[in-house]
PyMOL Python script that loads the backbone (N, CA, C, O; Angstrom):
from pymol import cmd

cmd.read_pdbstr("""\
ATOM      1  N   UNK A   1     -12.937  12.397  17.498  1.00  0.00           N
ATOM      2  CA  UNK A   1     -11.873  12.494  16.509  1.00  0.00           C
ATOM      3  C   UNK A   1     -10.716  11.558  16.852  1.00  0.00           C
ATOM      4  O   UNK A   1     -10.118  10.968  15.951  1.00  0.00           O
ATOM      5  N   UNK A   2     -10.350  11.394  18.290  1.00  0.00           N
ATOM      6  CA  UNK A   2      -9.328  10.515  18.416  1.00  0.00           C
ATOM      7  C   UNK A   2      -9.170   8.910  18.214  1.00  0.00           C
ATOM      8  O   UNK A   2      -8.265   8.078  18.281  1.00  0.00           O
ATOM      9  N   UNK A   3     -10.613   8.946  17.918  1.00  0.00           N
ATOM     10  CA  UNK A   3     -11.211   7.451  17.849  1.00  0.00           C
ATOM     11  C   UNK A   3     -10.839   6.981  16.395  1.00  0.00           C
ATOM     12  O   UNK A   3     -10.364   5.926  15.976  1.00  0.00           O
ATOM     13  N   UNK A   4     -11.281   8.320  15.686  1.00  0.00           N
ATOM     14  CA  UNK A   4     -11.369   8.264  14.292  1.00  0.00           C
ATOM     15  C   UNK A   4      -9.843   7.663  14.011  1.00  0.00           C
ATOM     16  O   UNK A   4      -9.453   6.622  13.482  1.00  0.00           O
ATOM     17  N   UNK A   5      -9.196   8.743  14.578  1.00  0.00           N
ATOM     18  CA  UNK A   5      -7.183   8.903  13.710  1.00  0.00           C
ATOM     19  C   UNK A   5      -6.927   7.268  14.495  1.00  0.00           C
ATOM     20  O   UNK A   5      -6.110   6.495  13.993  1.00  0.00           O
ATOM     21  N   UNK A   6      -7.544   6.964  15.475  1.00  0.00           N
ATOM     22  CA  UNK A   6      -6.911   5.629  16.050  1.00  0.00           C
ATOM     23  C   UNK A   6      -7.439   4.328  14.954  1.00  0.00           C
ATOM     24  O   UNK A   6      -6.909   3.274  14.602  1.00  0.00           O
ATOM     25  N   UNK A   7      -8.764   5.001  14.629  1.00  0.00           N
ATOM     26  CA  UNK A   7      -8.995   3.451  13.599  1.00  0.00           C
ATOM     27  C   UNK A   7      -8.475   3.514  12.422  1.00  0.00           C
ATOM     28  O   UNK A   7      -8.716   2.607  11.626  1.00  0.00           O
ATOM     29  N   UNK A   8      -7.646   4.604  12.056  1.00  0.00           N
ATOM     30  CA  UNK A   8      -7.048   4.689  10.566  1.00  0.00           C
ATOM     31  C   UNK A   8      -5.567   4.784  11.202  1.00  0.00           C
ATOM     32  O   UNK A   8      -4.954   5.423  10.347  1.00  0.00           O
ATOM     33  N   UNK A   9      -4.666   4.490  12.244  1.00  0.00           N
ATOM     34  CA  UNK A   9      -3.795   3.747  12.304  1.00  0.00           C
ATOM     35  C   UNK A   9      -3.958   2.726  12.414  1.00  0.00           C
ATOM     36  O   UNK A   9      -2.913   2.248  11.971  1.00  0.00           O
ATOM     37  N   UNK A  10      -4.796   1.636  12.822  1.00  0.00           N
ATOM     38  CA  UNK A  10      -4.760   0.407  13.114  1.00  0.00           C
ATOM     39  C   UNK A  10      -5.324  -0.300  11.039  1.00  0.00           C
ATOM     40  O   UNK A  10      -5.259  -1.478  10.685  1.00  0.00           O
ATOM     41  N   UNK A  11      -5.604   0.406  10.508  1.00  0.00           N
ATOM     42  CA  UNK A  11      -6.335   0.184   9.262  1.00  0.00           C
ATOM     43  C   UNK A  11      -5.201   0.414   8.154  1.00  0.00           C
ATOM     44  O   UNK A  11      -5.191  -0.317   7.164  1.00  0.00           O
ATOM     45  N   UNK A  12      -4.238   1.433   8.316  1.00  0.00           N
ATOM     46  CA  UNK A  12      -3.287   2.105   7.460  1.00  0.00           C
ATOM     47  C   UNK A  12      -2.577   0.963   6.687  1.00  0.00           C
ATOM     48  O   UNK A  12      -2.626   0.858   5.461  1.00  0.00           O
ATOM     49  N   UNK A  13      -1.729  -0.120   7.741  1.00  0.00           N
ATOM     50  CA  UNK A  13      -1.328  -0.896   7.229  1.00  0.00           C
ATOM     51  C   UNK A  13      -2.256  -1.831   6.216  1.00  0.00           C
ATOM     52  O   UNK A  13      -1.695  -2.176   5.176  1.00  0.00           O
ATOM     53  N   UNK A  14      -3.868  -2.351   6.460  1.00  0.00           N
ATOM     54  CA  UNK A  14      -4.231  -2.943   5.494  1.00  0.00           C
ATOM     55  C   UNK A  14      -4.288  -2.446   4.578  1.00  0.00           C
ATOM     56  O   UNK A  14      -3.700  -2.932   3.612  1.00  0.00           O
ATOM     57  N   UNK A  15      -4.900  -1.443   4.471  1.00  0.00           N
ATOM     58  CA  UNK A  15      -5.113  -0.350   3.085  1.00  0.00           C
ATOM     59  C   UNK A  15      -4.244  -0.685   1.933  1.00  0.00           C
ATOM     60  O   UNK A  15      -4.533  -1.070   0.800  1.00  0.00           O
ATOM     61  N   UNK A  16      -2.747  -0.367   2.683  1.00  0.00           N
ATOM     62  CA  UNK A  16      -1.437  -0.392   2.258  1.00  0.00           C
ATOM     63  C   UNK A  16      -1.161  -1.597   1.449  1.00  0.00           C
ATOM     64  O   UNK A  16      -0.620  -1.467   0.351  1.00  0.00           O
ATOM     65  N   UNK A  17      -1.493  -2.772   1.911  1.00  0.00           N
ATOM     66  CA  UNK A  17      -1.548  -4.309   1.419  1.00  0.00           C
ATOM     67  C   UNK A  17      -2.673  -3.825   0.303  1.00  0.00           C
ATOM     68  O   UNK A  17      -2.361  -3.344  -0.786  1.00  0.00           O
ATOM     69  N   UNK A  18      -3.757  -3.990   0.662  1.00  0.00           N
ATOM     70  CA  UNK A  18      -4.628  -4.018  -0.265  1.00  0.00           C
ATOM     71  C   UNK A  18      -4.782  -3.139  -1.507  1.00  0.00           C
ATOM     72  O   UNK A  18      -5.744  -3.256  -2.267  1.00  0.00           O
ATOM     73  N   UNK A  19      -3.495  -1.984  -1.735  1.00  0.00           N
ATOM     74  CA  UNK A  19      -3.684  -1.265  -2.803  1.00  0.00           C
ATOM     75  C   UNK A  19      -2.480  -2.134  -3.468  1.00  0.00           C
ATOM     76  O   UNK A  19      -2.516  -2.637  -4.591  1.00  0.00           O
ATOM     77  N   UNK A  20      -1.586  -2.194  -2.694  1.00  0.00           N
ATOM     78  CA  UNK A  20      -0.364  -3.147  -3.605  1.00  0.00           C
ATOM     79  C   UNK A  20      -1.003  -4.462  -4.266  1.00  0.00           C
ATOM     80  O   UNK A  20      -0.856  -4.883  -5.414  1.00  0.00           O
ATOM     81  N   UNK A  21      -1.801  -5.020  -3.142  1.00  0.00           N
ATOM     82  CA  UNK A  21      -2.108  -6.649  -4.051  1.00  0.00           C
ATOM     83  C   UNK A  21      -2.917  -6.041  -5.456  1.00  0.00           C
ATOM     84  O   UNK A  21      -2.830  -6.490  -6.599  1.00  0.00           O
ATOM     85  N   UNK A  22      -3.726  -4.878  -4.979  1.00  0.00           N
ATOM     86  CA  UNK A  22      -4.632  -4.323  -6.480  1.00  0.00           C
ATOM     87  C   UNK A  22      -3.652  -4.217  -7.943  1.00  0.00           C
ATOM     88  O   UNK A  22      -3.901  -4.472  -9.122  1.00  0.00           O
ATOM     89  N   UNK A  23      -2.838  -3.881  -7.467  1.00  0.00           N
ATOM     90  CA  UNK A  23      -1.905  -2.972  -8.317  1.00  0.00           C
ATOM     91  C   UNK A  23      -1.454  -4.220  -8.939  1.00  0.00           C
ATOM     92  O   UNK A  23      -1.722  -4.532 -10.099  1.00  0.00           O
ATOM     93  N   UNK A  24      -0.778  -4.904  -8.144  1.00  0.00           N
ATOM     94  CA  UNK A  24       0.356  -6.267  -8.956  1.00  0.00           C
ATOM     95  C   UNK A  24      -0.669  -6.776 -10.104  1.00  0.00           C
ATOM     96  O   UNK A  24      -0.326  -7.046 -11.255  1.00  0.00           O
ATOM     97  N   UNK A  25      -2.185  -6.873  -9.512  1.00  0.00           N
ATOM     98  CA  UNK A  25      -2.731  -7.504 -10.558  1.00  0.00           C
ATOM     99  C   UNK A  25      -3.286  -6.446 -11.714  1.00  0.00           C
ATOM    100  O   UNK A  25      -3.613  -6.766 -12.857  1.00  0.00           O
ATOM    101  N   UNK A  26      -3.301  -5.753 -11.419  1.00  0.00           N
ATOM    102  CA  UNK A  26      -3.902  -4.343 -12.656  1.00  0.00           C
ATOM    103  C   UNK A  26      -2.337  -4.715 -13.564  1.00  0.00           C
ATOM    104  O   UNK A  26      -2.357  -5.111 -14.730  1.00  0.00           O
ATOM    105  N   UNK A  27      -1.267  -4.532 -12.906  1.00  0.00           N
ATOM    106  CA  UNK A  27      -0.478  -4.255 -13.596  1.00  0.00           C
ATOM    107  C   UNK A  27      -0.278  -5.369 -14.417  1.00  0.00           C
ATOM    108  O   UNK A  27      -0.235  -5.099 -15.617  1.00  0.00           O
ATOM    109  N   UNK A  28      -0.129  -6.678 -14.074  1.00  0.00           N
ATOM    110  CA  UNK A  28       0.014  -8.110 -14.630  1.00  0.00           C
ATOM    111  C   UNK A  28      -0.943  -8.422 -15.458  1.00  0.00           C
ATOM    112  O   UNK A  28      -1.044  -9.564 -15.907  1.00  0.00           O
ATOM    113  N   UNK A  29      -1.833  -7.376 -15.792  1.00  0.00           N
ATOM    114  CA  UNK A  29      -3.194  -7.373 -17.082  1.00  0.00           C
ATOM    115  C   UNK A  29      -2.709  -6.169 -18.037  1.00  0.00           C
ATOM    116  O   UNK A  29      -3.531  -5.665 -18.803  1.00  0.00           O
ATOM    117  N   UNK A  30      -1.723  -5.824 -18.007  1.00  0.00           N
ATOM    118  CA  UNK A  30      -1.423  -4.884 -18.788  1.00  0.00           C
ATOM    119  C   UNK A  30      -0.476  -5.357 -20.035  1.00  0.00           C
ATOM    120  O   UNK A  30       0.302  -6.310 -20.084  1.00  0.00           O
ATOM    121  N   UNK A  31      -0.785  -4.417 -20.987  1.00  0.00           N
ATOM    122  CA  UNK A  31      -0.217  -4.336 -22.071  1.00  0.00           C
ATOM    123  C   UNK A  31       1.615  -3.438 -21.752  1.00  0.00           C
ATOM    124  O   UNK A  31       1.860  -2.524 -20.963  1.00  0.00           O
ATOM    125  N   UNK A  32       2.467  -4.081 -22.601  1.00  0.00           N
ATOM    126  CA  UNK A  32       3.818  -3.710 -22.141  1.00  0.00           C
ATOM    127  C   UNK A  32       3.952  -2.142 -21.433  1.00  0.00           C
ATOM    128  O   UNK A  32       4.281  -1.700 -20.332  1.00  0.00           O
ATOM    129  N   UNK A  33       3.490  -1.580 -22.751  1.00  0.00           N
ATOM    130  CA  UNK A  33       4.004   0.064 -22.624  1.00  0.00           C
ATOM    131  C   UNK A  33       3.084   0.552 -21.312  1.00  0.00           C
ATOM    132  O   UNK A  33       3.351   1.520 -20.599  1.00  0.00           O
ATOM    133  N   UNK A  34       2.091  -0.225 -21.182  1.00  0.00           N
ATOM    134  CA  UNK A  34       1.338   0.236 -20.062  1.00  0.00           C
ATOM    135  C   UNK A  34       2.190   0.304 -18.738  1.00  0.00           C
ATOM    136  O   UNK A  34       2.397   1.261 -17.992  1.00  0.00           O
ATOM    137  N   UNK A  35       2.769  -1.442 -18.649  1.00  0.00           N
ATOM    138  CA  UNK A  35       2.813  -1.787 -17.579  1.00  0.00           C
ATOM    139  C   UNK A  35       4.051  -0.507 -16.981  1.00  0.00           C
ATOM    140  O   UNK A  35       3.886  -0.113 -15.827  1.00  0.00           O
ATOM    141  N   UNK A  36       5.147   0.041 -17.736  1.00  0.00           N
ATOM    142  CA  UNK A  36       6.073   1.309 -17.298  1.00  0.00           C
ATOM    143  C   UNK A  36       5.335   2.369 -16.181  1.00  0.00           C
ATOM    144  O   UNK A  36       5.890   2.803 -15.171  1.00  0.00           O
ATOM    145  N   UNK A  37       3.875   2.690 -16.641  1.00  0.00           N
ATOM    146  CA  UNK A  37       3.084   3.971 -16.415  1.00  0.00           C
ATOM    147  C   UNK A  37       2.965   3.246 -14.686  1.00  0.00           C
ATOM    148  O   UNK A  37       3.441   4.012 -13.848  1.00  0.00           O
ATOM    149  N   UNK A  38       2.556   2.274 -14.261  1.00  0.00           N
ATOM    150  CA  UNK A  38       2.278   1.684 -13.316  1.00  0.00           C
ATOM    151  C   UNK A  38       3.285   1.452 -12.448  1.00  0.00           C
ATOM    152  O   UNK A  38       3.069   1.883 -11.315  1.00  0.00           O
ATOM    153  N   UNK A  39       4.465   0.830 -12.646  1.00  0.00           N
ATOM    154  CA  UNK A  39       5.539  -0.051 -12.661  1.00  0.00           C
ATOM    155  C   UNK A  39       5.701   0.629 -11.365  1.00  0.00           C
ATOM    156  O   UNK A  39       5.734  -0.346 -10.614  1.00  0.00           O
ATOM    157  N   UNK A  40       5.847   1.866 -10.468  1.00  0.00           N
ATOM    158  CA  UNK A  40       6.252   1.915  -9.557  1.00  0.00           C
ATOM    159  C   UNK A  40       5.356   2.001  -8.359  1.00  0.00           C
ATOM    160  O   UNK A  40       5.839   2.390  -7.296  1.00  0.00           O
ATOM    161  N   UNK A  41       4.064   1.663  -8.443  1.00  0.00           N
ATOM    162  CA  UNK A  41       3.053   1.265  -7.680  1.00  0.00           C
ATOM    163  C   UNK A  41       3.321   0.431  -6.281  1.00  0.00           C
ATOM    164  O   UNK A  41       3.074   0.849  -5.150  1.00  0.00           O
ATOM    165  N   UNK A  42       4.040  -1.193  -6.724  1.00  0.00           N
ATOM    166  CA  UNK A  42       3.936  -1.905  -6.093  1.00  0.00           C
ATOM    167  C   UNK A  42       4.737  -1.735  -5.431  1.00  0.00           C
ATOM    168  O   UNK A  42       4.475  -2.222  -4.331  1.00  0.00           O
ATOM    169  N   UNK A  43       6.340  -0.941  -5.491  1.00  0.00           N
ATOM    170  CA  UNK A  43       7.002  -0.910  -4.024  1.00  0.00           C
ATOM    171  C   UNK A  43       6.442   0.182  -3.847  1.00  0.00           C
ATOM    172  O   UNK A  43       6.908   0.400  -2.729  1.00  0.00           O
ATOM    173  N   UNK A  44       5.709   1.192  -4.087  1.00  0.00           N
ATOM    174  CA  UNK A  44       5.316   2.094  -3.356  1.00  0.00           C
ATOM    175  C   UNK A  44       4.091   2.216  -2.425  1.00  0.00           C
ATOM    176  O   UNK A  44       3.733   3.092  -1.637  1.00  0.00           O
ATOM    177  N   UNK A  45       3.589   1.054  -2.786  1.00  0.00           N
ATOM    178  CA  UNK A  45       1.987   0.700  -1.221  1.00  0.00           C
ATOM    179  C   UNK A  45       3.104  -0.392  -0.597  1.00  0.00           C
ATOM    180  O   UNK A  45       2.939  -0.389   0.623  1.00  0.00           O
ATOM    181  N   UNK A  46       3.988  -1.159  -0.903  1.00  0.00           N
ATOM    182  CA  UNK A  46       5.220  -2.030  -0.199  1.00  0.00           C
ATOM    183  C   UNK A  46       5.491  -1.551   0.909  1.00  0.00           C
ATOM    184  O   UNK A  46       5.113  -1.927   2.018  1.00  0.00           O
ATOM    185  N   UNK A  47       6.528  -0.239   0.469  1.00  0.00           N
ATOM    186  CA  UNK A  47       7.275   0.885   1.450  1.00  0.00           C
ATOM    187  C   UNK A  47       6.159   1.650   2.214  1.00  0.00           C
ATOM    188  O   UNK A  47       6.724   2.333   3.068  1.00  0.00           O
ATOM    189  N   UNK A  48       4.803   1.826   2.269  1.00  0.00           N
ATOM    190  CA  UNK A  48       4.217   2.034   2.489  1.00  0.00           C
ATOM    191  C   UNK A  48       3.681   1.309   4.013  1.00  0.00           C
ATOM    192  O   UNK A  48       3.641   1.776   5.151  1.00  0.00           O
ATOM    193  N   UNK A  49       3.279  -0.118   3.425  1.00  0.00           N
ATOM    194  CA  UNK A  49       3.232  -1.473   4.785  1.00  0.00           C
ATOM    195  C   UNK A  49       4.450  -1.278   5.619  1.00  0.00           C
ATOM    196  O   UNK A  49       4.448  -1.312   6.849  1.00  0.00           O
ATOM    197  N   UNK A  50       5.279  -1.112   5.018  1.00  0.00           N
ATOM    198  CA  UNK A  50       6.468  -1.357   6.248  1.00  0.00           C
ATOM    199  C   UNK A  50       6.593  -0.428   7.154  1.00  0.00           C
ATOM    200  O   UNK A  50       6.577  -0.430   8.385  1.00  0.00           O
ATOM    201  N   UNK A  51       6.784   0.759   5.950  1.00  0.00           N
ATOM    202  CA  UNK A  51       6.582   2.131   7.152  1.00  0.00           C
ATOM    203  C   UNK A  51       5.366   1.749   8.225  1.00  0.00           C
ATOM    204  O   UNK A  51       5.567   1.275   9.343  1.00  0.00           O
ATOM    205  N   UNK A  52       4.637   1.920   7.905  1.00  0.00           N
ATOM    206  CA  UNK A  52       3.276   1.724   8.910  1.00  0.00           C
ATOM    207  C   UNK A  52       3.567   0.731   9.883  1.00  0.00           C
ATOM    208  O   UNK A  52       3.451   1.013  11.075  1.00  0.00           O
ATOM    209  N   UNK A  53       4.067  -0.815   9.382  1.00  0.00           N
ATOM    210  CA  UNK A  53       4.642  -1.607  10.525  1.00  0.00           C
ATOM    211  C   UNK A  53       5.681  -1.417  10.985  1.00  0.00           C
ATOM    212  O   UNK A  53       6.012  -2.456  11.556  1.00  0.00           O
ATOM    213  N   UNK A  54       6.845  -0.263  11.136  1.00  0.00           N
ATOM    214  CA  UNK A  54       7.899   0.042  11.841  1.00  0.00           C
ATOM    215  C   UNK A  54       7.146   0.641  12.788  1.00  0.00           C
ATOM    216  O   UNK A  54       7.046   0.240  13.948  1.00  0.00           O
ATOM    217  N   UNK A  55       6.594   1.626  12.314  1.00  0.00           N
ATOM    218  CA  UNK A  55       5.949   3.057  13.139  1.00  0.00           C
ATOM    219  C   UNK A  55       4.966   1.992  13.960  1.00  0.00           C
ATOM    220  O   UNK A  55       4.971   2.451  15.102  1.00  0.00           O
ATOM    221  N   UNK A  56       4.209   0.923  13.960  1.00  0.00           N
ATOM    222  CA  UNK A  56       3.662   0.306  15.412  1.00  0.00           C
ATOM    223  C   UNK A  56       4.576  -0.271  15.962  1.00  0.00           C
ATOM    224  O   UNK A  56       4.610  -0.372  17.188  1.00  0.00           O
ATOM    225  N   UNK A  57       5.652  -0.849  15.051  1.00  0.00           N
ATOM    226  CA  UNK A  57       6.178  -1.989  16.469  1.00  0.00           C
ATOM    227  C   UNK A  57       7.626  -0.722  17.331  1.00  0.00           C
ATOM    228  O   UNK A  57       8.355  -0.927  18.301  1.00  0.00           O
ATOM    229  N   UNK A  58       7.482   0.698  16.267  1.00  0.00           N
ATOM    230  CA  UNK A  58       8.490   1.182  17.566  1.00  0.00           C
ATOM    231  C   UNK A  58       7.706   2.172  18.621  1.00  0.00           C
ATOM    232  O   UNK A  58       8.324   2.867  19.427  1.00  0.00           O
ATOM    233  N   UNK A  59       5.957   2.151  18.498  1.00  0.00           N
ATOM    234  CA  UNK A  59       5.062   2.716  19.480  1.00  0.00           C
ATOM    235  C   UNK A  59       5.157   1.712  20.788  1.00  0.00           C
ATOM    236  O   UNK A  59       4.492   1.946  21.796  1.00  0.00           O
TER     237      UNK A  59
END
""", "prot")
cmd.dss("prot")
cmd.show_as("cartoon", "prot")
cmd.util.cbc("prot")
cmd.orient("prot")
């Protein structure tokens, strides 16, 4: 198990990237009224990366 939680900290941060880059582009294919429903996606896998890269570089 400790192996496990260790490879999903070292992974957390990509994840994090990789749902935001998803998102910018889902959202940038959207129709206006859509794009609102979405709209707070991308700082939220953002704030997401950072958290995750504070929390290693203050381990």
């Amino acid at each position: 198990m400790s192996r496990l939680l260790e490879a999903w900290t070292l992974t957390k941060p990509l994840s994090a990237l990789h749902h935001a880059v998803s998102y910018q582009h889902i959202v940038a294919c959207l129709e206006p009224r859509a794009k609102q429903e979405l709209s707070n996606a991308l700082p939220h896998f953002l704030r997401e990366l950072l958290k995750c890269t504070i929390e290693r570089v203050e381990k």
